[in-house]
N, C-alpha and C positions, 0 to 999 in steps of 0.2 A: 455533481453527485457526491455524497459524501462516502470514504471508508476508512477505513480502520488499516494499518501498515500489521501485517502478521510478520512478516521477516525483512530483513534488509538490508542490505551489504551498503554500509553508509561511504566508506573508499571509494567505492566504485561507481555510487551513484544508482542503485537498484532497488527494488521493493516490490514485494507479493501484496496485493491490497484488496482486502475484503469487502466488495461494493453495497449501499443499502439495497440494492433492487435485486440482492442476491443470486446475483447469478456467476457466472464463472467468474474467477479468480481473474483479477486485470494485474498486467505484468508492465513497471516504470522501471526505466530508465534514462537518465538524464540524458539529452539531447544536446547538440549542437548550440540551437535553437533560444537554450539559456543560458543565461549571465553564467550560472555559477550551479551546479546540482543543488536540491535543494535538500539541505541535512535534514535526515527523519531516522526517527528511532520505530522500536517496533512499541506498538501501545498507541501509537500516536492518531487523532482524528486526523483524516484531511478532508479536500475540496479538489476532484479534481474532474477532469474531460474522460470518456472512456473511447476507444474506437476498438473493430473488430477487423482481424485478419484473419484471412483462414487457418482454425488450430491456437491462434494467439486473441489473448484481449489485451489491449495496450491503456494504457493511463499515462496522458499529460495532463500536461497543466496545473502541474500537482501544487497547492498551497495549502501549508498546516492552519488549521484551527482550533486542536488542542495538544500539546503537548504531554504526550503518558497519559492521556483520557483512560486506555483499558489497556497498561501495561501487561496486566496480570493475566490477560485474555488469551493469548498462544498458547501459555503452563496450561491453565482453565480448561481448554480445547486438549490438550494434550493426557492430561490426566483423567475426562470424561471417554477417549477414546480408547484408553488403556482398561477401561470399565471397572 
C-alpha cells in the first residue's frame, strides 16, 4: 500500500504514515528485523505492509518511492486546519 510519511523521528527510526485506503494513521518503527532503519523524511512517498493491533496500526516493510513527493503536505494540512 502506498503513504505519505507526515512526521518522523529519522534518529530513532519512526514515522506517522498517511495510508491510500485512508484509514487510520499506521505507526513505523524500525525493527529488529532490518539491516538498518530505513532513512525517511516527512513528504516522502512510500510502499509499505500495514497490520492492526488492538488501538495501534503498524507499517512494515517500509520502502521509499519518492523522495519529498508532498513535502509541503503536513504545513498544507496544518494551515487548512487552523482555518
Amino acid at each position: 500500500m502506498l503513504g505519505l510519511i507526515l512526521w518522523c523521528d529519522g534518529a530513532e527510526g519512526r514515522a506517522l504514515i498517511w495510508c491510500e485506503d485512508h484509514g487510520d494513521l499506521a505507526w513505523y518503527e524500525a525493527g529488529s528485523e532490518e539491516v538498518a532503519p530505513v532513512p525517511v523524511r516527512t513528504g516522502d512517498l512510500v510502499h509499505v505492509g500495514v497490520s492492526a493491533e488492538p488501538g495501534l496500526r503498524r507499517a512494515q516493510a517500509l520502502r521509499i518511492v519518492a523522495r519529498g513527493a508532498h513535502a509541503d503536505l503536513p504545513r498544507r494540512l496544518t494551515r487548512e486546519a487552523a482555518g
